[in-house]
Structures are given as structure tokens and as C-alpha cells.
N, CA, C, O and CB atoms as a CASP TS submission, in Angstrom:
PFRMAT TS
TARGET T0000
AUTHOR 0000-0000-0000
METHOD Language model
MODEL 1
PARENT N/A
ATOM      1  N   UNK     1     133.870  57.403 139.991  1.00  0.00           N
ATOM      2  CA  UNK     1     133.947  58.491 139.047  1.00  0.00           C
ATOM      3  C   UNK     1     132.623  59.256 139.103  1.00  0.00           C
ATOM      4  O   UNK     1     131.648  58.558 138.826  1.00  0.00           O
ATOM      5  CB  UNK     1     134.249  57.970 137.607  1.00  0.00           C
ATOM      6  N   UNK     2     132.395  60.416 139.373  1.00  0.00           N
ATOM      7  CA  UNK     2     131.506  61.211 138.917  1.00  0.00           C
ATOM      8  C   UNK     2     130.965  61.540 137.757  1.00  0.00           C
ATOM      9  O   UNK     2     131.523  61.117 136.744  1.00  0.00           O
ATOM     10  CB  UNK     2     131.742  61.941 139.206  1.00  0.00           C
ATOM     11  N   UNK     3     129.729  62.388 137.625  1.00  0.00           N
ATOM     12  CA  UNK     3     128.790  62.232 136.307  1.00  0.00           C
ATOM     13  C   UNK     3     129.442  62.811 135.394  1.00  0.00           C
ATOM     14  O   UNK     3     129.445  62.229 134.309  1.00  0.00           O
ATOM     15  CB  UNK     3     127.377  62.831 136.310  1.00  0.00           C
ATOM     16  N   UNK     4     130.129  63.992 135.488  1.00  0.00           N
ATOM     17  CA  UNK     4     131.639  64.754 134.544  1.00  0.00           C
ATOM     18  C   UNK     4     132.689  63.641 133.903  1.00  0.00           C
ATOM     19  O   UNK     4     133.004  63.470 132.726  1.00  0.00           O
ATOM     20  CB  UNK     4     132.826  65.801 135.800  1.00  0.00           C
ATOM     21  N   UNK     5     133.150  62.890 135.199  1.00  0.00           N
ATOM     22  CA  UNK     5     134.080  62.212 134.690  1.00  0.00           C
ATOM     23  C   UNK     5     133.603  61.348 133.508  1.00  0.00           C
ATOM     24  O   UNK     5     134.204  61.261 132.437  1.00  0.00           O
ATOM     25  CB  UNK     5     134.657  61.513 135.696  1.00  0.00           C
ATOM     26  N   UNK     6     132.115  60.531 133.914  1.00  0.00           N
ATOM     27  CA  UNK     6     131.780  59.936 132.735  1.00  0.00           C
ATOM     28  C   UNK     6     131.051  60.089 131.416  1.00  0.00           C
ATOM     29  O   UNK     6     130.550  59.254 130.664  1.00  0.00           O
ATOM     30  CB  UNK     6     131.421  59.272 133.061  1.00  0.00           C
ATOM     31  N   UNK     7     131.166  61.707 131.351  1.00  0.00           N
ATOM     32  CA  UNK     7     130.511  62.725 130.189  1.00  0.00           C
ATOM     33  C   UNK     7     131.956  62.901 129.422  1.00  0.00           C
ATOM     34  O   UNK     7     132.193  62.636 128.243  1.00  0.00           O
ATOM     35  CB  UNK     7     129.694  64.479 130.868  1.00  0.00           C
ATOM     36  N   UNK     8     132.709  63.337 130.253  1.00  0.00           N
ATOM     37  CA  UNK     8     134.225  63.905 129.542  1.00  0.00           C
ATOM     38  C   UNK     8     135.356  63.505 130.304  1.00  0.00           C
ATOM     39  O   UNK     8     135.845  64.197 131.196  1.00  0.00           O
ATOM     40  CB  UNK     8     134.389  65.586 129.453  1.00  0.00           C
ATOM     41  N   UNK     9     135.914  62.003 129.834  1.00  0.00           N
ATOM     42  CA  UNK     9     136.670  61.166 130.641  1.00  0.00           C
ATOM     43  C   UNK     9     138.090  61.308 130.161  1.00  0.00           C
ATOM     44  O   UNK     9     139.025  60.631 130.587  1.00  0.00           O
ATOM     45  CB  UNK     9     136.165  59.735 130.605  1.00  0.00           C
ATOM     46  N   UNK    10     138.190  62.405 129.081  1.00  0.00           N
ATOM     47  CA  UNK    10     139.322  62.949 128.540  1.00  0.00           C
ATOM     48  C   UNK    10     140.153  64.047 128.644  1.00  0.00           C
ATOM     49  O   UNK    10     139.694  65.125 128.266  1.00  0.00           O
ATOM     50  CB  UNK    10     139.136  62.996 127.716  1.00  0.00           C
ATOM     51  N   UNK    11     141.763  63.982 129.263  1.00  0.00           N
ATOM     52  CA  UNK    11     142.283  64.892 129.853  1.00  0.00           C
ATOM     53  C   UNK    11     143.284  65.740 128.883  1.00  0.00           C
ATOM     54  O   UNK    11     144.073  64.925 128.406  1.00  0.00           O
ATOM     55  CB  UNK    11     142.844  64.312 130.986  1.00  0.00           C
ATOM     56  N   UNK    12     143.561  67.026 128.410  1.00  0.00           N
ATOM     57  CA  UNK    12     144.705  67.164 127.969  1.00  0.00           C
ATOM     58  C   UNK    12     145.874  67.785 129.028  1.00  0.00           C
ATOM     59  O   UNK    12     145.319  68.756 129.542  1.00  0.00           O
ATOM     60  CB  UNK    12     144.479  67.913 126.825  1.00  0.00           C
ATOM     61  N   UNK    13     146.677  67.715 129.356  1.00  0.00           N
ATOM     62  CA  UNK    13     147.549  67.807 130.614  1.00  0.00           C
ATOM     63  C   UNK    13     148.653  68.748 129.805  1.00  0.00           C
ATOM     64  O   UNK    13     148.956  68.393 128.666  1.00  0.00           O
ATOM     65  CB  UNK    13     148.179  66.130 131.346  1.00  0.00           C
ATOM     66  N   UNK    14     149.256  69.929 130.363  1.00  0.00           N
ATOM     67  CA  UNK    14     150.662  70.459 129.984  1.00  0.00           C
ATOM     68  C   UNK    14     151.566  70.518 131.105  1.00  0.00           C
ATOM     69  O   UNK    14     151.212  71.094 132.133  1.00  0.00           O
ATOM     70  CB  UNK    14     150.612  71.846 129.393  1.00  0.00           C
ATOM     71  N   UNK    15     152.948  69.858 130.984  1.00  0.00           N
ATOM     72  CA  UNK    15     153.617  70.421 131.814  1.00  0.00           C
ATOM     73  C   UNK    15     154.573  71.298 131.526  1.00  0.00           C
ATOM     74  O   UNK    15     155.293  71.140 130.540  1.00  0.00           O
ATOM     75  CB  UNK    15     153.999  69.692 132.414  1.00  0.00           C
ATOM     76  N   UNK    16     154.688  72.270 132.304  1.00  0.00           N
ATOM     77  CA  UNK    16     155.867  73.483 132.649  1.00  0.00           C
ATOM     78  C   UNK    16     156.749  73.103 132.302  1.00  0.00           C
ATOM     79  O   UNK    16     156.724  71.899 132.048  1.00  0.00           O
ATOM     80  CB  UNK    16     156.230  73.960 133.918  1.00  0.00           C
ATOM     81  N   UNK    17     157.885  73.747 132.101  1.00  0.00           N
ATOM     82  CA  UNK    17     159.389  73.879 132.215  1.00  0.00           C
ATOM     83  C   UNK    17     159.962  73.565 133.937  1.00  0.00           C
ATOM     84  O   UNK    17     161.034  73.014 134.186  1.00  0.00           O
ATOM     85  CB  UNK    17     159.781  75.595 131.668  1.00  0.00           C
ATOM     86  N   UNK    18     159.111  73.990 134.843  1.00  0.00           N
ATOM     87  CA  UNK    18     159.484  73.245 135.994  1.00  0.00           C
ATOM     88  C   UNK    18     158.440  72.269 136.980  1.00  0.00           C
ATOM     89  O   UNK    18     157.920  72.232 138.095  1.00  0.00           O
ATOM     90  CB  UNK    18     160.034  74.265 136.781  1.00  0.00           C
ATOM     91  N   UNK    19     158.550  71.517 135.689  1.00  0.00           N
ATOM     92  CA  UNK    19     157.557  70.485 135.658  1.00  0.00           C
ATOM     93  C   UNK    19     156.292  70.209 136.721  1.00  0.00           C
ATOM     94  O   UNK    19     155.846  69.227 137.315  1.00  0.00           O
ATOM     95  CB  UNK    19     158.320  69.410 135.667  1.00  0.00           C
ATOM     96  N   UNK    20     155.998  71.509 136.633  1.00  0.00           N
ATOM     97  CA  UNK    20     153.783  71.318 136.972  1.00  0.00           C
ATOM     98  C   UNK    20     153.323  70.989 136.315  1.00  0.00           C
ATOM     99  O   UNK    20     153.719  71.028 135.150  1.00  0.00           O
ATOM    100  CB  UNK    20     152.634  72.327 137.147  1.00  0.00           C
ATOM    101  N   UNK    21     152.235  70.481 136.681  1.00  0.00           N
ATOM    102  CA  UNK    21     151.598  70.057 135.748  1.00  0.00           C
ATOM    103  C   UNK    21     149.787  70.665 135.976  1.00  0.00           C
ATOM    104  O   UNK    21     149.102  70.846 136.982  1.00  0.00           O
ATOM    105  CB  UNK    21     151.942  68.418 135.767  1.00  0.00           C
ATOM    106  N   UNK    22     149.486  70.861 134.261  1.00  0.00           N
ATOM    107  CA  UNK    22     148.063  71.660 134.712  1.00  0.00           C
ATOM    108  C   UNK    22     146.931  71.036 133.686  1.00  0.00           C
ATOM    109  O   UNK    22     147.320  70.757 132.552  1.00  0.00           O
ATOM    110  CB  UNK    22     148.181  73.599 134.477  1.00  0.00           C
ATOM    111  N   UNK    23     145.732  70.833 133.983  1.00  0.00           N
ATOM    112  CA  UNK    23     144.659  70.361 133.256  1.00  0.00           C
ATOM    113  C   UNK    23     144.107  71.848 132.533  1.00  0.00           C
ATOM    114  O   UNK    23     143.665  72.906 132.983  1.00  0.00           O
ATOM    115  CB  UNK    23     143.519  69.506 134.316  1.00  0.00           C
ATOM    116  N   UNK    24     144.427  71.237 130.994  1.00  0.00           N
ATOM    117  CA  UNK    24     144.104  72.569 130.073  1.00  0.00           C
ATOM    118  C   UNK    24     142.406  72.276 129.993  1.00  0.00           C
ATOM    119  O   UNK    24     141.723  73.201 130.434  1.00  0.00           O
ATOM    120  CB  UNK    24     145.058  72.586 128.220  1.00  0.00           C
ATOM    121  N   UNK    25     141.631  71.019 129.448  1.00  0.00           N
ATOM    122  CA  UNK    25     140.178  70.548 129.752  1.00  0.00           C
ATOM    123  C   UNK    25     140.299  69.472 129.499  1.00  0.00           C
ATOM    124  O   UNK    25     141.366  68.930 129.213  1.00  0.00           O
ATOM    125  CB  UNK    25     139.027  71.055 129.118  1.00  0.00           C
ATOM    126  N   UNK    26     138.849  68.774 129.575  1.00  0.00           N
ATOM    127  CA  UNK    26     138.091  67.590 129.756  1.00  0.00           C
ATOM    128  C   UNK    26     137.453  67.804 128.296  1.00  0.00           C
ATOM    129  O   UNK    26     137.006  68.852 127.828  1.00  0.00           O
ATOM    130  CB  UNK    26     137.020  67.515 131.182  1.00  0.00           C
ATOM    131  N   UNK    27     137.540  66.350 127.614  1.00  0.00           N
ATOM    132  CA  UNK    27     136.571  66.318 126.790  1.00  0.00           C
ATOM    133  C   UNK    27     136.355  64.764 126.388  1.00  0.00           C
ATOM    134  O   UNK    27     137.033  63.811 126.771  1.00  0.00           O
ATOM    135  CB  UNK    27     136.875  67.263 125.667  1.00  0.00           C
ATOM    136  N   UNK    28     135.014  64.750 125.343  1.00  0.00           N
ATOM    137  CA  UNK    28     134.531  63.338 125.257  1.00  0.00           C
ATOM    138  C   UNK    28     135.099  62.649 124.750  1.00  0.00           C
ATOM    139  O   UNK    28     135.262  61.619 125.405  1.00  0.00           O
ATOM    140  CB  UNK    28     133.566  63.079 124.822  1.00  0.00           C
ATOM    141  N   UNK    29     135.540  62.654 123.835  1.00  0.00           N
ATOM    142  CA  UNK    29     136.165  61.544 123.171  1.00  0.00           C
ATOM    143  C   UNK    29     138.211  62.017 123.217  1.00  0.00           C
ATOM    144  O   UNK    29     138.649  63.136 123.485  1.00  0.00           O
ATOM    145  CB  UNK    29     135.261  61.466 121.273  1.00  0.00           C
ATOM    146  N   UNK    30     138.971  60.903 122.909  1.00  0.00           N
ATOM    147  CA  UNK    30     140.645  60.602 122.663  1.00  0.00           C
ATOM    148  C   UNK    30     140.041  61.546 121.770  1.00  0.00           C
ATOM    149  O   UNK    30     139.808  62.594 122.372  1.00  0.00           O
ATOM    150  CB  UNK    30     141.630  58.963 122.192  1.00  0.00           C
ATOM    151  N   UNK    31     139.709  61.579 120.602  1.00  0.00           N
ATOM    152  CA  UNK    31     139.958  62.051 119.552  1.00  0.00           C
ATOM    153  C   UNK    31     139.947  63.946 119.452  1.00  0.00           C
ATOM    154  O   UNK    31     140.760  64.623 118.823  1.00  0.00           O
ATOM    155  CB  UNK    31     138.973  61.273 118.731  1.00  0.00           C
ATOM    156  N   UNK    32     138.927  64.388 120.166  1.00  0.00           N
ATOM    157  CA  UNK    32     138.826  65.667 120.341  1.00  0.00           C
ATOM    158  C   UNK    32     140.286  66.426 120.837  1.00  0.00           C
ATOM    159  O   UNK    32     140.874  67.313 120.218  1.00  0.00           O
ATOM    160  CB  UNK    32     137.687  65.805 121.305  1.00  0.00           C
ATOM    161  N   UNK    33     140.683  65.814 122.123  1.00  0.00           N
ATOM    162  CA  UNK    33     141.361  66.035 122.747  1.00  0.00           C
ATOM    163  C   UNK    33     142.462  66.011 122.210  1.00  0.00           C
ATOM    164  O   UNK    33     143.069  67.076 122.312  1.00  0.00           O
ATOM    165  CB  UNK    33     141.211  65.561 123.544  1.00  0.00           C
ATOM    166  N   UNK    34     143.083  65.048 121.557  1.00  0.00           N
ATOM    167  CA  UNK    34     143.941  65.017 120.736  1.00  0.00           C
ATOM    168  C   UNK    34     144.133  65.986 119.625  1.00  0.00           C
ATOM    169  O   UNK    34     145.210  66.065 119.033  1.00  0.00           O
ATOM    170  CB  UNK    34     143.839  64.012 120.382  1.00  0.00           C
ATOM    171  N   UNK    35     143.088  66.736 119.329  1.00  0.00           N
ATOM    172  CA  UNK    35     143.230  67.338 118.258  1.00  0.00           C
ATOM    173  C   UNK    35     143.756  69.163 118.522  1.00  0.00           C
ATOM    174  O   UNK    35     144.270  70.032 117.817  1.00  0.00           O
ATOM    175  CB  UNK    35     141.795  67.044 117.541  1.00  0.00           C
ATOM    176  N   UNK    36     143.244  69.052 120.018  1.00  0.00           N
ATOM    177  CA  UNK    36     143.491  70.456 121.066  1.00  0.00           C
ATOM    178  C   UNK    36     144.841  69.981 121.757  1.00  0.00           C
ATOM    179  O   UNK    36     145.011  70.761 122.694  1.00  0.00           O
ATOM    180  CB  UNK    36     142.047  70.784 122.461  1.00  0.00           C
ATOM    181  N   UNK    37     145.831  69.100 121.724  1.00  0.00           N
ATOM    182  CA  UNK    37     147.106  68.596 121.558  1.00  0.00           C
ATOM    183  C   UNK    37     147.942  69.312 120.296  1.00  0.00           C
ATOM    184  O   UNK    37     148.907  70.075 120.261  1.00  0.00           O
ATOM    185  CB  UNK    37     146.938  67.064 121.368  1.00  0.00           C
ATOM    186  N   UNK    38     147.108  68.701 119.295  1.00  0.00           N
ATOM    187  CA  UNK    38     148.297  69.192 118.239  1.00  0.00           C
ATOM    188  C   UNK    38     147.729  70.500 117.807  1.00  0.00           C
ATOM    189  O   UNK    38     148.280  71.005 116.829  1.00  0.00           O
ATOM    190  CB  UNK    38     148.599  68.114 116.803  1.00  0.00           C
ATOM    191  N   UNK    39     146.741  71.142 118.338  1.00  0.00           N
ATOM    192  CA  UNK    39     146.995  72.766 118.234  1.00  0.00           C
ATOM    193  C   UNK    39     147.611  73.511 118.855  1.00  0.00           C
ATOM    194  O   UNK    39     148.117  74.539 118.406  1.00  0.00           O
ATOM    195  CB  UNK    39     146.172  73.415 118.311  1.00  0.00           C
ATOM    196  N   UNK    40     147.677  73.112 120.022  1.00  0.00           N
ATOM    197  CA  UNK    40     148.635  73.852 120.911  1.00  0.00           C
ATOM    198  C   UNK    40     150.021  73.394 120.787  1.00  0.00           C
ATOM    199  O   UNK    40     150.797  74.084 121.449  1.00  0.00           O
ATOM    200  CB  UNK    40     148.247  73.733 122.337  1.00  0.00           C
ATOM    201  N   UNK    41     150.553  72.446 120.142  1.00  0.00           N
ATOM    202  CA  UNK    41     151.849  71.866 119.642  1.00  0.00           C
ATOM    203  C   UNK    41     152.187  72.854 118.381  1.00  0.00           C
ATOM    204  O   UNK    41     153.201  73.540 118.255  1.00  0.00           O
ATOM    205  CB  UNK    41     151.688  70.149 119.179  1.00  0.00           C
ATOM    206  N   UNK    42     151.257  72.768 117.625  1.00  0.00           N
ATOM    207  CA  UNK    42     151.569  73.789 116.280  1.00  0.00           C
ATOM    208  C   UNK    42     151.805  75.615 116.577  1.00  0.00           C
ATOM    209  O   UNK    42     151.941  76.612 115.868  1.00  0.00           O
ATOM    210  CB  UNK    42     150.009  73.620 115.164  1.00  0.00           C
ATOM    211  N   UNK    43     151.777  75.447 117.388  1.00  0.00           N
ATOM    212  CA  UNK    43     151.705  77.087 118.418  1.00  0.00           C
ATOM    213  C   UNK    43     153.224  77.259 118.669  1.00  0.00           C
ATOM    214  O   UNK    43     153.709  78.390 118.646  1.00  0.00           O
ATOM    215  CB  UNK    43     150.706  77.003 120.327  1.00  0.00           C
ATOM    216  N   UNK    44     153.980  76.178 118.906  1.00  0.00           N
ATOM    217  CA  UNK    44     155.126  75.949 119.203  1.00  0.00           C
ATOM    218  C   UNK    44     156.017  76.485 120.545  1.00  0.00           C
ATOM    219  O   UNK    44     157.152  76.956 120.614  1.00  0.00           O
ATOM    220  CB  UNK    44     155.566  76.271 118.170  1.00  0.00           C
ATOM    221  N   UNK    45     154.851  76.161 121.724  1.00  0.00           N
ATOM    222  CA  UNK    45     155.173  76.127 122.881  1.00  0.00           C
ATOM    223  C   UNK    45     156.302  75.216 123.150  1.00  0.00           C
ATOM    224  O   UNK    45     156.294  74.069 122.702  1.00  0.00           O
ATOM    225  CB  UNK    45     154.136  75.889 123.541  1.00  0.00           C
ATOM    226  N   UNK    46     157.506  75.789 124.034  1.00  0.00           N
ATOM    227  CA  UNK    46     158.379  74.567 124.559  1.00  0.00           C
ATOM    228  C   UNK    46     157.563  74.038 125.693  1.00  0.00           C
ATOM    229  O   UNK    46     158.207  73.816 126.718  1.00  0.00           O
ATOM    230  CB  UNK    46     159.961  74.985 125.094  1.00  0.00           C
ATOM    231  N   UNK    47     156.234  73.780 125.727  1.00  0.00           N
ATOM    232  CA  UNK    47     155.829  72.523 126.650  1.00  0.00           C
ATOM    233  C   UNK    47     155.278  70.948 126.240  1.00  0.00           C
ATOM    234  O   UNK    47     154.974  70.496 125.136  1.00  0.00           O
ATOM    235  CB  UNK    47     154.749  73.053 127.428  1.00  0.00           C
ATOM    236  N   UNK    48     155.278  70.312 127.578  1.00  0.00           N
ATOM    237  CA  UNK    48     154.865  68.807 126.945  1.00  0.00           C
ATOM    238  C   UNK    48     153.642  69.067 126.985  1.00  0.00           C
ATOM    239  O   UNK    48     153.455  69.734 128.002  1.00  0.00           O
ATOM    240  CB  UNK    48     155.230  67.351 127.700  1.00  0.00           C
ATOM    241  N   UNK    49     152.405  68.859 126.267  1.00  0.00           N
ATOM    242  CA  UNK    49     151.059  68.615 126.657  1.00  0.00           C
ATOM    243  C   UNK    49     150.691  66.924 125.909  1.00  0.00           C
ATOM    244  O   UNK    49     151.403  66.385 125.061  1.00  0.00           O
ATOM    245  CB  UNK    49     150.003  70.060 126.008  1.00  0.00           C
ATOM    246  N   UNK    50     149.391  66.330 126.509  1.00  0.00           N
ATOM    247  CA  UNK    50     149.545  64.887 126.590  1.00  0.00           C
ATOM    248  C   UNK    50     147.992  65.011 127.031  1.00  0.00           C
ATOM    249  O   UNK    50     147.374  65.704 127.840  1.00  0.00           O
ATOM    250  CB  UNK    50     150.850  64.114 127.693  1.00  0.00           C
ATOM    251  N   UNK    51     147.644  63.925 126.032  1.00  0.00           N
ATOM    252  CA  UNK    51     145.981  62.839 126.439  1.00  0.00           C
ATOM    253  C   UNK    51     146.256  62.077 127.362  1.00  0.00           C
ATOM    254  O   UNK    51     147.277  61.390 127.328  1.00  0.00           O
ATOM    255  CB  UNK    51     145.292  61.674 125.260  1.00  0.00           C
ATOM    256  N   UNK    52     145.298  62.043 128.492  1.00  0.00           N
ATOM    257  CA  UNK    52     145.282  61.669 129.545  1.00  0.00           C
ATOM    258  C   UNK    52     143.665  61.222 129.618  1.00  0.00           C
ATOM    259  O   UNK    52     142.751  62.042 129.534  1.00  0.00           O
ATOM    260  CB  UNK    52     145.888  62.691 130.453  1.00  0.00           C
ATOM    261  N   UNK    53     143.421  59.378 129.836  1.00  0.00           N
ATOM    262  CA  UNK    53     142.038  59.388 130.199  1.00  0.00           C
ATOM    263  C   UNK    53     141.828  59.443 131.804  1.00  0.00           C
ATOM    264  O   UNK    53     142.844  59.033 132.366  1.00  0.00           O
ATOM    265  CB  UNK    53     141.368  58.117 129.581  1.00  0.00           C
ATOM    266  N   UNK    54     141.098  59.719 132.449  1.00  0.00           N
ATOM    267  CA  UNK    54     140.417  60.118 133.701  1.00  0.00           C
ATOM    268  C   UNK    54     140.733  59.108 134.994  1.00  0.00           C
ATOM    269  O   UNK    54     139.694  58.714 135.525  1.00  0.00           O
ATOM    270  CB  UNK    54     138.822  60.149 133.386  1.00  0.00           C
ATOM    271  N   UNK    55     141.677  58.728 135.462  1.00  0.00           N
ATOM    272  CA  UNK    55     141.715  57.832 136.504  1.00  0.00           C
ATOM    273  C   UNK    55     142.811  56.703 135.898  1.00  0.00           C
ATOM    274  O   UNK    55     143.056  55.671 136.524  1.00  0.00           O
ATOM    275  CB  UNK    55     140.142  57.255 136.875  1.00  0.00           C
ATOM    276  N   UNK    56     143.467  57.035 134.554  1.00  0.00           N
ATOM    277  CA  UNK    56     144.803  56.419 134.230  1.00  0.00           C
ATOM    278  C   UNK    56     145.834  57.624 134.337  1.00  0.00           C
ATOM    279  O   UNK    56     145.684  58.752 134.804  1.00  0.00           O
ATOM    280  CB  UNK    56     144.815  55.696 132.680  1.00  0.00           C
ATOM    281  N   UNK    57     146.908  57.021 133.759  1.00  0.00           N
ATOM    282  CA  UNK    57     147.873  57.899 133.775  1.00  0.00           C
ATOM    283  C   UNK    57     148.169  58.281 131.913  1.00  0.00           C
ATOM    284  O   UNK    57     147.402  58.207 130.953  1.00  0.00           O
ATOM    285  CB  UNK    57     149.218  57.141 134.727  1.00  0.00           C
ATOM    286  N   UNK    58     149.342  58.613 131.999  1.00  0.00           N
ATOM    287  CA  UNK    58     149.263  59.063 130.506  1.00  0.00           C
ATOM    288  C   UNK    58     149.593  58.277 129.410  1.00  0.00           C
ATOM    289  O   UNK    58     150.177  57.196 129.350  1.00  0.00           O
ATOM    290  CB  UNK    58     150.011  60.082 130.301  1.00  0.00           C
ATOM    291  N   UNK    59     149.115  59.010 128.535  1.00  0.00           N
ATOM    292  CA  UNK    59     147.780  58.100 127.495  1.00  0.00           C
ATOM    293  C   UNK    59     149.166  58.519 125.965  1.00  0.00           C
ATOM    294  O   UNK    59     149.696  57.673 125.244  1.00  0.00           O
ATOM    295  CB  UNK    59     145.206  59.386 127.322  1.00  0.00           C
ATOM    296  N   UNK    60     149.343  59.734 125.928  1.00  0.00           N
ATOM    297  CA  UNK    60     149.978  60.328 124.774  1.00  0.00           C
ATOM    298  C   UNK    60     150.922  61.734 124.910  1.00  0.00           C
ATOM    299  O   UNK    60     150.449  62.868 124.833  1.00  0.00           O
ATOM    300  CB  UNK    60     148.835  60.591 123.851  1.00  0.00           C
ATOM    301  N   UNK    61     152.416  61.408 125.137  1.00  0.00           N
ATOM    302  CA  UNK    61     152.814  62.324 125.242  1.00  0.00           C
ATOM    303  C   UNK    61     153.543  62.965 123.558  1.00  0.00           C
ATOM    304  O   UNK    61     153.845  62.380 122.517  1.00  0.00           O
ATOM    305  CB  UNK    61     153.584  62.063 126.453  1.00  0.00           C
ATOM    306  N   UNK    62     153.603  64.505 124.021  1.00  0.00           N
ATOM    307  CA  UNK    62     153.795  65.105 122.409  1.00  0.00           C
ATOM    308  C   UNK    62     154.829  66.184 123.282  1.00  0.00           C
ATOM    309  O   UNK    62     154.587  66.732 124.358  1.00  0.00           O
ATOM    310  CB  UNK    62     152.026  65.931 121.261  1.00  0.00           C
ATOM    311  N   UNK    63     155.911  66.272 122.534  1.00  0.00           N
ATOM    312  CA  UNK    63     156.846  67.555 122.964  1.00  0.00           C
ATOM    313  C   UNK    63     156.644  68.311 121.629  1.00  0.00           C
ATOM    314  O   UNK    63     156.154  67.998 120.544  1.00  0.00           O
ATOM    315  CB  UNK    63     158.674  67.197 123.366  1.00  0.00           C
ATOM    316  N   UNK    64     157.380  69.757 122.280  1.00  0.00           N
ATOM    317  CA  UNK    64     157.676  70.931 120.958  1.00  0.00           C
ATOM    318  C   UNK    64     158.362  71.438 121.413  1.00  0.00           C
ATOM    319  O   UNK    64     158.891  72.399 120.855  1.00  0.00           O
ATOM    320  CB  UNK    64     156.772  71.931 120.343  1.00  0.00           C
TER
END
């Protein structure tokens, strides 16, 4: 892992409607990230976006 990865090892991920998938950012803590989850959920995008830590797979998925 690089010096990024271990500054901001936190992913929020959205996927498309034809299921791409794109890194919205990186940040330090689950908790931040999570919180830029349920803002963009309250927006009421039909996409999935999801916490993702850095070299796992997914962590927290949220639909709308």
C-alpha cells in the first residue's frame, strides 16, 4: 500500500445503472466516508454507492 493508501484507506464507490463502477474519494476514517454515503443517498440518486476500505472489497452497501 502506498503513503495515500495509508493516510486515506477509505473508499466511497458508486455504481451506474450499467454497472461501472467509480471512486467518488478517499478518506480517513469509515466514519467520514460514510457520512458522504448518506449524503449522496439523501440526494436520491437511483445509484448504489458503498464504503469500501482500500485493498478489501465492500465494506457497506446503501441503495436509493
Amino acid at each position: 500500500m502506498n503513503d495515500s493508501g495509508a493516510l486515506l484507506p477509505w473508499l466511497v464507490i458508486r455504481q451506474d445503472d450499467n454497472g461501472n463502477r467509480y471512486r467518488v474519494g478517499r478518506y480517513p476514517t469509515r466514519s467520514e466516508a460514510q457520512k458522504v454515503v448518506d449524503s449522496l443517498d439523501d440526494r436520491g440518486h437511483k445509484q448504489l454507492y458503498w464504503v469500501e476500505r482500500v485493498g478489501q472489497g465492500s465494506q457497506t452497501a446503501t441503495t436509493n
